[in-house]
C-alpha positions as CSV (number, residue, x, y, z in Angstrom):
1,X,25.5,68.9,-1.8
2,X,24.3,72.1,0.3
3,X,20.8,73.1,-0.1
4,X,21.1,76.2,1.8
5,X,20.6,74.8,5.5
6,X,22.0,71.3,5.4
7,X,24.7,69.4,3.4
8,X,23.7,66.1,1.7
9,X,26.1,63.5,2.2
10,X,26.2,60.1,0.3
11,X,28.3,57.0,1.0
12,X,28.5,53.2,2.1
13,X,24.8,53.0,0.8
14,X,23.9,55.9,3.3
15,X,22.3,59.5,3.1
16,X,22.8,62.4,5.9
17,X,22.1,65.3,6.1
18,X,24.2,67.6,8.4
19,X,23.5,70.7,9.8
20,X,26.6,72.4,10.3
21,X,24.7,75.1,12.6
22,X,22.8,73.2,14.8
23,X,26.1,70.7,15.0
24,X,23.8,67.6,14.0
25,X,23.2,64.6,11.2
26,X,20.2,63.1,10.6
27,X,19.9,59.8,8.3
28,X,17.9,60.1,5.2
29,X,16.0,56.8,4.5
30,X,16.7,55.5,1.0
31,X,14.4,53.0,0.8
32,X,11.5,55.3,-0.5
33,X,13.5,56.2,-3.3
34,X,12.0,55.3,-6.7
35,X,15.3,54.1,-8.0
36,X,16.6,50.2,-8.9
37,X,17.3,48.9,-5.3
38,X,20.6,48.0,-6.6
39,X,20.8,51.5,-7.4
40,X,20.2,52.9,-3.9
41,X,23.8,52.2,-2.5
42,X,25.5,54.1,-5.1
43,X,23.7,57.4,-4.9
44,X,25.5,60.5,-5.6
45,X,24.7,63.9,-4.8
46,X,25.2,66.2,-8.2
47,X,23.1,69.3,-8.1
48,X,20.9,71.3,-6.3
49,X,17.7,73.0,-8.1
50,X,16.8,75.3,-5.6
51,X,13.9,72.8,-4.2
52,X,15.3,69.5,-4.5
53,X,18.8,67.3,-4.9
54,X,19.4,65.3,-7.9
55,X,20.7,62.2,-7.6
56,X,22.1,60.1,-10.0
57,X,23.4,56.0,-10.1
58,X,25.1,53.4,-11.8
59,X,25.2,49.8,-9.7
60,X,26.8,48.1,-12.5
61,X,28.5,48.6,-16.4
62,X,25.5,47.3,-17.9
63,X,22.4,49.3,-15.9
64,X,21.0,52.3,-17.2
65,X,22.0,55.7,-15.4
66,X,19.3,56.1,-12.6
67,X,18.2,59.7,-11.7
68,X,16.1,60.8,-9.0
69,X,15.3,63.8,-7.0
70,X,15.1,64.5,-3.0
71,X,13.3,67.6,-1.7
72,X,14.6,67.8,1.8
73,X,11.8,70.3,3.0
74,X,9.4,68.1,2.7
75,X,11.2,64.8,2.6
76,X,9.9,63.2,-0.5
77,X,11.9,61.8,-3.5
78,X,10.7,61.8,-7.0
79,X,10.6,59.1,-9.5
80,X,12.5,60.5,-13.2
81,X,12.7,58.0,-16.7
82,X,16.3,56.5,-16.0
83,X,18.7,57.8,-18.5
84,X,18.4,56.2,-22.2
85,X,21.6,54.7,-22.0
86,X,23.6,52.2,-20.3
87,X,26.9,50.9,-19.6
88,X,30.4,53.7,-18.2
89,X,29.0,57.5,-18.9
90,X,30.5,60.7,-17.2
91,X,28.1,62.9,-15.7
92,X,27.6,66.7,-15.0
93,X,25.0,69.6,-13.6
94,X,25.0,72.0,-16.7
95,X,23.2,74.8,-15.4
96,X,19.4,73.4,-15.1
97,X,20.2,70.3,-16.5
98,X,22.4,66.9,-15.8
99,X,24.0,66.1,-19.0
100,X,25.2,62.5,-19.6
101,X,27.8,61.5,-22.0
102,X,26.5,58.0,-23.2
103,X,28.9,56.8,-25.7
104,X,27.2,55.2,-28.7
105,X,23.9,56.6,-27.2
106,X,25.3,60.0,-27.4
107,X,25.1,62.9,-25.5
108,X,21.8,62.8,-23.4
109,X,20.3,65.9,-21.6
110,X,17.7,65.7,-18.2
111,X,15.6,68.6,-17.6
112,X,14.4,68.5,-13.7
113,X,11.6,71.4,-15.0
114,X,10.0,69.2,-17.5
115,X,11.2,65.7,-16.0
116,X,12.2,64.5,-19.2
117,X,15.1,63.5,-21.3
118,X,16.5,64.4,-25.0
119,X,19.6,63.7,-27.2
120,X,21.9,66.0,-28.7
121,X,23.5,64.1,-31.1
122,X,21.9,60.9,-32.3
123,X,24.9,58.2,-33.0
124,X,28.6,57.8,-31.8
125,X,28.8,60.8,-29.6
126,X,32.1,62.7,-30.2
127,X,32.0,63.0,-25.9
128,X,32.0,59.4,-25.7
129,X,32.2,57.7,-22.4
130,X,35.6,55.6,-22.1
131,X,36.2,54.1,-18.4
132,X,39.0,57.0,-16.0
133,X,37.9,59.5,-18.1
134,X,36.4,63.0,-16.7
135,X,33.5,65.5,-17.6
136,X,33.4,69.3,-16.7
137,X,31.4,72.1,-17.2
138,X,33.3,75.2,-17.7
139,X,30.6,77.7,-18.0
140,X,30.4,77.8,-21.5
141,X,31.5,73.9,-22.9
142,X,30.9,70.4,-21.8
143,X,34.8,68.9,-21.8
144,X,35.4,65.4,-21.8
145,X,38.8,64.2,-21.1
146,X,40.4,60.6,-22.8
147,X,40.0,57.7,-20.4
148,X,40.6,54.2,-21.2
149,X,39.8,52.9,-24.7
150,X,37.9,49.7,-24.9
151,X,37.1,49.1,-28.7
152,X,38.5,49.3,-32.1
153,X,37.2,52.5,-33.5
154,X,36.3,54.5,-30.5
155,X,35.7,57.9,-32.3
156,X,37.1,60.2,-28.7
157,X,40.4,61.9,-29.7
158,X,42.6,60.5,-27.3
159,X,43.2,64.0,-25.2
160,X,39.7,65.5,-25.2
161,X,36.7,67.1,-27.0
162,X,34.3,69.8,-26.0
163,X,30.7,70.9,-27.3
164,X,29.3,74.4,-26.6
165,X,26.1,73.4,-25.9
166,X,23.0,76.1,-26.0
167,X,19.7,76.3,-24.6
């Protein structure tokens, strides 16, 4: 993730930051951030809001979504509600906001500005999270793709939905 100076790079349970100018890296500590410990090796990089990287996790099927921010100026993290859902869930950075596709928790929204979360659609979410399947953001829709179905009745068409979603 590139916040203008430095690219943020997760992986193996670390965090650099590398400065492509300079020609250096620099280990970011993940201990101080407010996230599940089991949590802190599966970090990924997903947006930048123009003062801080938002991360977001999953260490296992049945642990909520954990979401947490990183301001690299000053080198703090910040502590967000982990995502009301749990077990597989596609993610992706919709403009200002991470949207999560939560299956039968459906369609949850973060707001980094307001550090809060909402639902779209209470219920079975039409976008419902199925393991191998993908989420993009077009610039106008949310597209999930199939994936792997699990359970008798899983309400995802088998090649894809889409919701235009508005602020």
């Amino acid at each position: 993730m590139w916040d203008g100076h430095e690219a943020l790079v997760s992986g193996n349970g670390a965090l650099f930051a590398v400065n492509p100018v300079a020609d250096t890296a620099r280990a970011i500590s993940l201990a101080p951030a407010p996230i599940d410990p089991r949590q802190r090796s599966h970090l990924n990089p997903i947006a930048w809001t123009g003062r801080e990287v938002i991360f977001w996790a999953q260490a296992e099927m049945s642990s909520p979504i954990g979401v947490v921010g990183y301001n690299p100026a000053t080198g703090r993290w910040k502590k967000t509600g982990a995502a009301p859902c749990a077990g597989s869930s596609q993610v992706a950075w919709v403009s200002n906001r991470l949207i999560a596709a939560c299956g039968t928790y459906g369609l949850q929204i973060y707001t980094p500005a307001t550090n809060s979360w909402s639902t779209v659609r209470s219920g079975r979410s039409p976008l419902n999270s199925r393991e191998q399947s993908a989420i993009a953001w077009s610039g106008a829709d949310l597209i999930v793709w199939s994936g792997a179905m699990h359970e008798p009745g899983n309400p995802t068409p088998a090649e894809g939905a889409s919701i235009t979603l508005k602020d």
